[in-house]
Steps between C-alpha positions, in 0.01 A plus 500: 500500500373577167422355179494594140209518272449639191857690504359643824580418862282501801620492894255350733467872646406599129235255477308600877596876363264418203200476760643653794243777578218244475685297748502782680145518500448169575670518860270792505206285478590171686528774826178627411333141485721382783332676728235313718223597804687250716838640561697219540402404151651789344799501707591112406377615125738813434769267719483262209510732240788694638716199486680541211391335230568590173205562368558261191131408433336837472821603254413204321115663504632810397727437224265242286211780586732754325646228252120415392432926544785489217396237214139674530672787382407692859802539696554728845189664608262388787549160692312495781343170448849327460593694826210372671561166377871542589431538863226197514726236360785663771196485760439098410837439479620610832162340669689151343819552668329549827289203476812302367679647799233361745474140315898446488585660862692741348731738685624745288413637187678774305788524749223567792272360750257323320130611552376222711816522717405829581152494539399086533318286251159582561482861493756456176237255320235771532750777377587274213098433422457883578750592178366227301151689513603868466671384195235318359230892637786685308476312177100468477522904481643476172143336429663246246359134511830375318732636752282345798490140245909552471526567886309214624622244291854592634394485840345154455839386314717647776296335829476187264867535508584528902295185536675306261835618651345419832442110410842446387692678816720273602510246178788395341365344192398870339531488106609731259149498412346610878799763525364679156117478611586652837757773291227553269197547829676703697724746266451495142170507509508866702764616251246374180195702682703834548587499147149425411314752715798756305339396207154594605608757653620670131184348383674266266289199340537146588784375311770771640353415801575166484862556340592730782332212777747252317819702497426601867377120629853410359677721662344401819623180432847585441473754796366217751754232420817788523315558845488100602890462384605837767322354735809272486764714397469827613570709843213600734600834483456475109189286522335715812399130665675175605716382266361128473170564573307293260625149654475643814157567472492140300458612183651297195570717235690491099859558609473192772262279262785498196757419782298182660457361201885401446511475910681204709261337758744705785439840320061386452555431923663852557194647324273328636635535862485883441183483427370298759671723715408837367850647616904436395617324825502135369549593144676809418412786274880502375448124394190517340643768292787308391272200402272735294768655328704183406206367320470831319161594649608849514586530159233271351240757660686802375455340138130398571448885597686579183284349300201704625693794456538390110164492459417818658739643244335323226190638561569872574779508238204461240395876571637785354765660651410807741595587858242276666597192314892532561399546890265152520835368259729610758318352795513157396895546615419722783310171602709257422825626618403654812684429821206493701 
């Protein structure tokens, strides 16, 4: 895949290229502050992080720390703080899927055991809280109040989140409204912080820092919403978990809201049997999908992504052109179009 920009085009492996060795040094440094004094800690710890994930947020870190590095007219050269900080949002963001693993019984994630198949619920609660706090110790070296301010905040929006998504398992009348609160708690919000702690990282001032927080908490949106419409449509070998697995678990999201709203009483009953039920045997996968797709929730969420995508372009296409602004350009389609 690649897109053009300024008569120049960039492959996704051009864009992780562009940051590649500090990538590189950020695996380096989540096995460093993976490792614990109780074993099985560290063991469930580099487990997670050896899943394979794609490392999207620290890139994200990486690039607006070098884009920001580049309109202060200081590109290259040391970045250990943005490597540091690359490996603490990684840290916080794996210490959410386990939790979210726990909380929605999950049994797989990345094409794998889950953690709390392997290893239970309690002891994976502790590993998740474990993470949470060596993130949190690895940040507060870089001595910077503003980081710690940007890193809490997100952590309050982000538990704020789960609980919100936890009182409205198993309700059929979610809104477009609840579905973008939840999209904005649990995602975009992570995506907005990266890009901000890049930004402090290249010691920008406030306003690119809050340009770059924008681009990136719309691209989280876009990314979240593509994520809630695969859920549907995509393979479990693509997706690495139960195709599905949202209703399953009872969760109403975008592409099934847009299709109840146009729904017969019969099709409302299917849904709401499956989610009474928490599994396909009354009410099929195979016809739920049909129902959601004949009222165009698919496509209506692809377009509501679409528009977040927009607006991520808006906002980076105001900078001049250079490597690190085609790359964030280019992601907003890496995002969007993205089979899983």
């Amino acid at each position: 895949m690649a897109t053009e920009r300024a008569g120049q085009v960039l492959t996704a492996a051009e864009i992780f290229d562009l940051v590649r060795a500090d990538l590189a040094s950020v695996e380096k440094a989540i096995d460093i502050e993976s490792v614990a004094s109780v074993d099985t800690v560290t063991t469930i710890s580099r487990y997670l992080q050896q899943s394979g994930g794609k490392r999207l947020r620290p890139a994200l870190l990486l690039l607006t720390a070098r884009f920001a590095g580049a309109e202060r007219g200081r590109d290259g050269g040391d970045n250990g703080m943005a490597i540091q900080l690359g490996a603490v949002v990684e840290m916080l963001h794996v210490a959410t899927l386990v939790h979210d693993d726990v909380i929605d019984v999950a049994q797989s994630r990345r094409g794998r055991p889950s953690a709390n198949v392997q290893w239970g619920n309690h002891i994976c609660v502790l590993a998740g809280d474990w993470l949470y706090m060596q993130a949190f110790q690895t940040a507060l070296r870089e001595r910077n109040f503003h980081v710690l301010d940007l890193l809490i905040g997100l952590t309050q929006m982000m538990v704020e989140g789960e609980l919100l998504q936890l009182e409205r398992i198993g309700r059929i009348g979610i809104t477009e409204a609840d579905c973008m609160e939840l999209v904005d708690r649990k995602t975009a919000c992570l995506f907005s912080a990266c890009a901000k702690l890049g930004a402090v990282a290249a010691g920008a001032d406030s306003h690119l820092e809050e340009k770059l927080g924008d681009f990136a908490w719309n691209l989280g949106m876009a990314f979240q919403l593509i994520d809630d419409m695969l859920d549907f449509v995509s393979r479990e070998a693509t997706l690495g978990k139960p195709v599905g697995g949202d209703l399953k678990e009872g969760k109403v999201t975008l592409p099934l809201v847009y299709a109840l709203q146009d729904a017969t009483e019969s099709e409302r009953k299917l849904v709401e049997t499956a989610l009474e039920d928490r599994t396909y045997d009354r009410a099929s996968f195979s016809e739920i999908l049909a129902m959601v797709e004949r009222h165009d929730g698919i496509q209506r969420t692809r377009e509501r992504a679409q528009q977040f995508t927009d607006r991520a372009r808006e906002i980076v296409g105001e900078f001049p052109d250079n490597p690190y602004q085609r790359a964030l350009f280019t992601l907003t389609d890496l995002v969007t179009e993205r089979d899983r």
